[in-house]
C-alpha positions in Angstrom: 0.0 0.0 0.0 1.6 4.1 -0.8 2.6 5.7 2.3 1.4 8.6 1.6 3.4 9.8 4.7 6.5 10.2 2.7 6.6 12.3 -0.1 8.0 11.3 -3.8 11.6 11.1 -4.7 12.2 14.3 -6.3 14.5 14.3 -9.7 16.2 17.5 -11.1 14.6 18.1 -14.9 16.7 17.1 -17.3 16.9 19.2 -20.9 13.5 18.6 -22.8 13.4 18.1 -26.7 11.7 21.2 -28.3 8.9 19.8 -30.6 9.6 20.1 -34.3 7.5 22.3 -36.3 6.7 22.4 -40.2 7.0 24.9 -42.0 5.5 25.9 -45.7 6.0 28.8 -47.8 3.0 29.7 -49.6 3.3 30.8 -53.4 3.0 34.5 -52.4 5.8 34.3 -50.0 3.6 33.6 -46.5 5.1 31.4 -44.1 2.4 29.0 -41.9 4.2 27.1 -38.9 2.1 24.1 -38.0 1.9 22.0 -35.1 -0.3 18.6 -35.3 -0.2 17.6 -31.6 -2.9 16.2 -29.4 -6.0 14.3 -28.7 -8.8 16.5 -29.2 -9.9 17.2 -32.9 -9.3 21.1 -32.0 -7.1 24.1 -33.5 -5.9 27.6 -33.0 -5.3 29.3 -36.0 -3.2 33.0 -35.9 -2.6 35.2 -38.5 -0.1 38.0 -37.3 1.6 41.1 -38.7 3.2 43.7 -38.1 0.5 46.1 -37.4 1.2 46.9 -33.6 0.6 50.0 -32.2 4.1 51.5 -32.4 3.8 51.1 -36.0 1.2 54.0 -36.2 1.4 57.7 -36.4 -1.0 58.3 -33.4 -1.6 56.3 -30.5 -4.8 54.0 -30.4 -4.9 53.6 -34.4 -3.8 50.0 -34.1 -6.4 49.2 -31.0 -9.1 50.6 -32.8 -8.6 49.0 -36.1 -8.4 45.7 -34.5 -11.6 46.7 -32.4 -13.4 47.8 -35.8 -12.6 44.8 -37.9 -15.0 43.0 -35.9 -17.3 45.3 -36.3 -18.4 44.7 -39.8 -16.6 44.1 -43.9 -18.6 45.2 -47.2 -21.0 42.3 -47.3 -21.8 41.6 -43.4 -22.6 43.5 -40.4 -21.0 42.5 -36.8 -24.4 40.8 -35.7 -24.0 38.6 -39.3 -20.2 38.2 -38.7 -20.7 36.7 -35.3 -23.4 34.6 -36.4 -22.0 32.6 -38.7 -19.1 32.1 -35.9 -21.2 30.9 -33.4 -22.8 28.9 -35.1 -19.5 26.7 -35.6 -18.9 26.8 -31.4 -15.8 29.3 -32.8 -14.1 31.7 -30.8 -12.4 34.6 -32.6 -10.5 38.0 -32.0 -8.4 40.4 -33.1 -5.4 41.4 -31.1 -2.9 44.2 -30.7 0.5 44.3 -29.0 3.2 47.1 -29.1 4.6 45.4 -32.2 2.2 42.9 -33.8 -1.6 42.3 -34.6 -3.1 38.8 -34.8 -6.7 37.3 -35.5 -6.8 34.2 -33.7 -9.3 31.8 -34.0 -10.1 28.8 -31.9 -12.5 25.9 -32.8 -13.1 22.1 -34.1 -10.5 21.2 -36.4 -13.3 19.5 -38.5 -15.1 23.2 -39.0 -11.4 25.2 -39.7 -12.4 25.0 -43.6 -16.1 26.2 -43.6 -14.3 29.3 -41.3 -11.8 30.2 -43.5 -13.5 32.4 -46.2 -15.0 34.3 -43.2 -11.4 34.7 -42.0 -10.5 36.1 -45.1 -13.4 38.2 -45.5 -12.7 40.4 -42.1 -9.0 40.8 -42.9 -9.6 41.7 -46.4 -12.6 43.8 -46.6 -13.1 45.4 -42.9 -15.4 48.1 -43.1 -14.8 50.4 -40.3 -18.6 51.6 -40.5 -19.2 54.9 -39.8 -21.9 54.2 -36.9 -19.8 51.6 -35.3 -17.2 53.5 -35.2 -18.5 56.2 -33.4 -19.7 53.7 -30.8 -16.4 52.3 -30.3 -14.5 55.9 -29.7 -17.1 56.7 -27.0 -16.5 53.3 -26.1 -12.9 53.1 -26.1 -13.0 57.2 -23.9 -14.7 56.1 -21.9 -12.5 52.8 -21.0 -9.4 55.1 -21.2 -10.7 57.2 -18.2 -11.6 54.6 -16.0 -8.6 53.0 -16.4 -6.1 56.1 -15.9 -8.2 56.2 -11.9 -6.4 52.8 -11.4 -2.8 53.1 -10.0 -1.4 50.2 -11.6 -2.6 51.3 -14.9 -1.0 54.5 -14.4 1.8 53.7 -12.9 2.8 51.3 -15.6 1.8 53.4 -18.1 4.0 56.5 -16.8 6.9 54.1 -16.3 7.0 53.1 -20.2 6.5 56.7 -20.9 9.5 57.6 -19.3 11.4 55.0 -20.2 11.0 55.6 -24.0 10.2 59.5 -24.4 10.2 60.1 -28.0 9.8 56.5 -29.3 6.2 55.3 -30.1 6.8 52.9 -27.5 7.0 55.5 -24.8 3.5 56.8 -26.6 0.3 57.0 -24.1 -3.2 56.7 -25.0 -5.6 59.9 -23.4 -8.8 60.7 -23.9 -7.7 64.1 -26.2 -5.6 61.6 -28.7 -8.4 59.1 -28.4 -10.9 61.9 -29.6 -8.6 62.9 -32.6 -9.1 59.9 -34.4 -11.0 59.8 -37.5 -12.7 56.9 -39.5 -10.2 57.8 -42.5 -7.0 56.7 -39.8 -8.2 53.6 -39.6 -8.8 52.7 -42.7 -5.7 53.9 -43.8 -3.6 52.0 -41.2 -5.5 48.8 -42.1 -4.8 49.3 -45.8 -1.3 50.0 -45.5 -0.4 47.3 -42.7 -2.9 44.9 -42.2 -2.5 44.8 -45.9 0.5 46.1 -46.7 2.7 44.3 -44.8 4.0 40.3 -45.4 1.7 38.6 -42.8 2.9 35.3 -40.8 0.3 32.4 -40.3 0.4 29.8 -37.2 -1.4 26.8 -37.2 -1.5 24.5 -34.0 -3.9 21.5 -32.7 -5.1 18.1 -34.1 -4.2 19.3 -37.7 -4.5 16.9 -40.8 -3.3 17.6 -44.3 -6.7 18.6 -45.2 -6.8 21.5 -43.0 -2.9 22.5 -44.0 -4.0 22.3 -47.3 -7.6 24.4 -46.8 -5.3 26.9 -45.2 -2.6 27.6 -47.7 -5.7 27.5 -50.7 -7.3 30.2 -48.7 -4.5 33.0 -47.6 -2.6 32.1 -51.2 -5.5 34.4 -52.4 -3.9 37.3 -50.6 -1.9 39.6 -52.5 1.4 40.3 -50.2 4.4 43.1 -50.1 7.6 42.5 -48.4 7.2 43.9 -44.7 8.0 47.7 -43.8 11.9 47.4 -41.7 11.2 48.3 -38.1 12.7 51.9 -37.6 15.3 51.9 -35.2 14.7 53.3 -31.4 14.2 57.1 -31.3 14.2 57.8 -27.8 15.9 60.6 -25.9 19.0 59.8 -23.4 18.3 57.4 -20.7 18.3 59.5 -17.8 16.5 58.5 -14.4 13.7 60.0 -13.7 11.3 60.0 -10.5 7.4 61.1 -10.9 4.8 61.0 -8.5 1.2 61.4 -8.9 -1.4 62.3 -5.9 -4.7 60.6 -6.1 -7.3 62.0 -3.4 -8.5 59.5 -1.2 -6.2 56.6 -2.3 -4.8 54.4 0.7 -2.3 52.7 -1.2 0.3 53.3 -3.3 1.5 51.3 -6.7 5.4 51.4 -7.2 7.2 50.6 -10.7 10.7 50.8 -10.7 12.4 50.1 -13.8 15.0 49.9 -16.7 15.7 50.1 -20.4 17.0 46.5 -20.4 17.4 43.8 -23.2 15.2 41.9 -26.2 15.7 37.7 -26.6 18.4 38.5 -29.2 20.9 39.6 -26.4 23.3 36.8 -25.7 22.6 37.2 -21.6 18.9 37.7 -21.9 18.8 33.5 -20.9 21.1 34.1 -17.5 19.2 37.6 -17.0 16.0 35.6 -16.8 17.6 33.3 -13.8 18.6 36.6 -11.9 15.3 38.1 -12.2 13.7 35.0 -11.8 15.5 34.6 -8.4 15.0 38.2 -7.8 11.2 38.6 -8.3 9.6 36.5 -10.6 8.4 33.8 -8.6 6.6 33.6 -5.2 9.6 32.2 -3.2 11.8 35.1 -4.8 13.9 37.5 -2.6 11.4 40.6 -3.3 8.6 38.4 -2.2 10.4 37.0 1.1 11.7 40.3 2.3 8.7 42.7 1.2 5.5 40.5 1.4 7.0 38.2 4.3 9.1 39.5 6.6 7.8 43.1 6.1 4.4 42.4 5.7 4.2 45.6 3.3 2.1 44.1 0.4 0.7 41.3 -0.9 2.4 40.6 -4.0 5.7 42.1 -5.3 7.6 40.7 -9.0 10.0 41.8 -11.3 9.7 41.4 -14.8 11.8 41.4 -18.1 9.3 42.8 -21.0 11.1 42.1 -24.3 10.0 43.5 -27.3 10.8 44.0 -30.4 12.9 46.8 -31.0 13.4 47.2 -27.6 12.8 45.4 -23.9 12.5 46.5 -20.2 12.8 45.7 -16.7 10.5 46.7 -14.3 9.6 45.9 -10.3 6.0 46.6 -9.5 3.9 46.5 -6.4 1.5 48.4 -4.2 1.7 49.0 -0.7 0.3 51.5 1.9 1.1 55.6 1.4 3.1 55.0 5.0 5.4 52.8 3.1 6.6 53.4 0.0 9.8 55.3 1.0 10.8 51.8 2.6 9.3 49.4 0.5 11.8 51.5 -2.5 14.9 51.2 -0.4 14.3 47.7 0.1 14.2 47.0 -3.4 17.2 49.0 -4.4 18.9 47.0 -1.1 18.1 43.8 -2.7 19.5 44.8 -5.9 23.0 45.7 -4.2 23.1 42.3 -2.1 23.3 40.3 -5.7 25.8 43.0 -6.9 28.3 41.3 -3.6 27.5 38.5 -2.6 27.3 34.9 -4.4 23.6 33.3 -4.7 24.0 30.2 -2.1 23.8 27.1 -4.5 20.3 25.7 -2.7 18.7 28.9 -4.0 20.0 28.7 -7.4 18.9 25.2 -7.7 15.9 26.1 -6.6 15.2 28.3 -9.5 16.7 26.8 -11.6 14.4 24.0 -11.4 11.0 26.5 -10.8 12.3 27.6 -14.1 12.8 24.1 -15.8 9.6 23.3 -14.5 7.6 25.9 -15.8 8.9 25.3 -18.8 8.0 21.6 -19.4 4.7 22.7 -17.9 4.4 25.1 -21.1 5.4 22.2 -23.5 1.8 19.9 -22.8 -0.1 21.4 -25.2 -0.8 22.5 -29.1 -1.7 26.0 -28.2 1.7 26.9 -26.2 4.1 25.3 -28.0 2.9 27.4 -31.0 2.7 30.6 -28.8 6.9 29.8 -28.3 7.2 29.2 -31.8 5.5 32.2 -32.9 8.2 34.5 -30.5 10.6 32.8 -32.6 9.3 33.8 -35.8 8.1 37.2 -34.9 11.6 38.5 -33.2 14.1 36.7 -35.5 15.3 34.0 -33.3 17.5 31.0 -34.0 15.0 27.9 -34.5 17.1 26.7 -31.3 16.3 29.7 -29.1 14.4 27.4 -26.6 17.3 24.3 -26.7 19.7 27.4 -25.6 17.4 28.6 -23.1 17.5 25.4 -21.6 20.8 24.8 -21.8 21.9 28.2 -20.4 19.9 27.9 -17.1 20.7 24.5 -16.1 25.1 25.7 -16.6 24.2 29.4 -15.1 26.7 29.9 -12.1 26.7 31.9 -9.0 29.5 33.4 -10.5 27.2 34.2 -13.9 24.5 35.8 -11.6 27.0 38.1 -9.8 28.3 39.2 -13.4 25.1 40.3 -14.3 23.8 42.2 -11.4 26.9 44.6 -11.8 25.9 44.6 -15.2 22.6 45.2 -15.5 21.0 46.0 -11.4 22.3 49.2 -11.3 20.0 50.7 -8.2 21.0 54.2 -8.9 20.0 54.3 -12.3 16.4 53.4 -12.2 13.2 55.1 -13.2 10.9 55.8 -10.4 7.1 56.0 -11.0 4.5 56.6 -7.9 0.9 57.2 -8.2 -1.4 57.0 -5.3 -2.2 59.0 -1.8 0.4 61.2 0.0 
């Protein structure tokens, strides 16, 4: 009989084998990365370009596009358009990041072909009617106001602000620029990117040749252009800056502290990830033991790396009460200098190490994220073997490595400082 007194043997993780993916070029140039993995007859179809808001002249264009191409294309209305997906049990959506857009679509792999001209049809012939349209700006004002009364929104929002003045990542979205928005931006963004640019498709799930080859017959119909090159970043000098914003009647405060830091491309970007890691980015990380635990300031604190395209970040964020936020800072920047001198004991570094490991193979049990990791790949230029390295770099990382890279890259003097909340 188990004794269920004693608890498993435990085994380190051991390097796992990414999954191979196919890839086929289509005859005007696309590219559709396919994963056939799994039990249920289900897939996830993306097709992504690069039509992310830093791409746009004003900020909101790229959100509001992606908003209105669901609203309607010349021969349905939305009420139609989401019809005909419901009645397949679909899910659908457009998406927009700092860099990319994507319509995603989820459903029964044996429905993906009776879905695909409808695909087509929103990408292709969005509307942007003039009625909807003017629902979705008050919509979209009246969102942007309620969301600038929350700290955390605020905070984060300042922080990026700051850390990229003069770059359209550093761009903020207000009621004013919401307002100045007109139909004819829209369209034009969606002509000159959404079609304009070389799109990339990704196709994940219990996928037969039959739906591979529905797929390619359907976005080979697309006429394509090579993409627009990413402009390099335009940003003023990195200087630290501290900004604090008053909110009447707030009893906490959210902190972001943060850093113009690194994209996946940089050679330490898989080591960096074990330091922060350790740092913040899990529960039993040093932010969380001296700040939440032993301090009893807040209930959650984390640190972040947020790679991009063009550009990445490294921010720590958390909220605490008014009374202690002067503290709660110090201790941060504290923690920062301990990993600057002194070596990461070898029981905590295994400790993340495998957290990290683990998290990873838990990322590897299905279709859907596997194809989210290949898709990073694709979209930011990686080497096919950017998750074999990452593997490989965090189970030989070092004390040593870790101490390296907090001189390097921890630098607690030279951080941005956002605080919004009560005095």
């Amino acid at each position: 009989m188990l004794n269920r007194t004693l608890a498993p043997a435990a085994y380190p993780i051991e390097l796992i084998k990414f999954p191979a993916i196919t890839t086929t070029r289509l005859s005007n140039g696309i590219e559709m990365q396919s994963l056939s993995l799994g039990e249920q007859a289900v897939f996830k179809l993306e097709f992504t370009v690069a039509a992310g808001a830093s791409a746009t002249e004003k900020a909101g264009i790229a959100s509001l596009t992606s908003s209105l191409m669901k609203r309607g294309t010349k021969q349905r209305d939305a009420t139609a358009i989401h019809q005909l997906f419901d009645f397949y049990g679909a899910f659908w959506d457009v998406q927009t990041s700092l860099d990319h857009a994507t319509f995603v679509l989820y459903g029964l792999s044996k429905h993906l072909k009776s879905l695909l001209p409808y695909v087509l049809e929103i990408i292709q012939e969005a509307s942007f009617p003039t009625d909807e349209f003017e629902k979705e700006i008050a919509i979209e004002v009246q969102k942007n106001k309620l969301n600038w009364q929350k700290t955390a929104f605020s905070a984060s929002q300042l922080l990026r602000q700051q850390l990229f003045e003069g770059d359209p990542y550093g761009r903020i979205s207000t009621q004013s620029s919401i307002e100045s928005i007109q139909q004819k931006d829209l369209t034009n963004f969606h002509q000159a990117y959404w079609l304009g640019n070389m799109p990339q498709i990704f196709l994940s799930g219990k996928i037969s040749q039959d739906e591979l080859d529905a797929v390619r017959n359907t976005f080979e119909q697309l006429k394509t252009n090579p993409n627009k090159p990413a402009h390099a970043l335009t940003t003023s000098q990195d200087i630290p800056k501290a900004t604090q914003e008053f909110r009447d009647q707030a009893l906490q405060s959210t902190i972001r502290l943060g850093k113009r830091s690194m994209t996946r491309n940089n050679p330490d970007y898989f080591k960096f990830s074990v330091l922060n890691t350790l740092f913040g980015g899990f529960f039993g990380s040093r932010l969380q033991k001296n700040i939440r635990e032993e301090k009893g300031f807040t209930y959650g604190i984390s640190s972040s790396i947020v790679p991009m395209l063009r550009a990445g970040y490294w921010v720590v964020g958390t909220d605490v009460a008014n009374e202690n936020v002067a503290e709660t800072c110090d201790e941060i920047r504290k923690e920062m200098r301990r990993l600057q001198v002194e070596k990461v004991g070898q029981e905590e570094l295994e400790l993340v190490k495998n957290y990290l490991m683990g998290s990873f193979t838990g990322e590897l049990t299905q279709a859907f994220d596997i194809a989210e990791k290949i898709k990073v790949i694709q979209m930011e230029n990686l080497p096919l073997d950017f998750y074999d390295q990452f593997q490989a770099q965090i189970l030989t990382c070092t004390s040593e490595d870790l101490l390296e890279l907090a001189n390097k890259y921890l630098d607690p003097t030279n951080l941005h400082e956002v605080i919004v909340g009560g005095r």
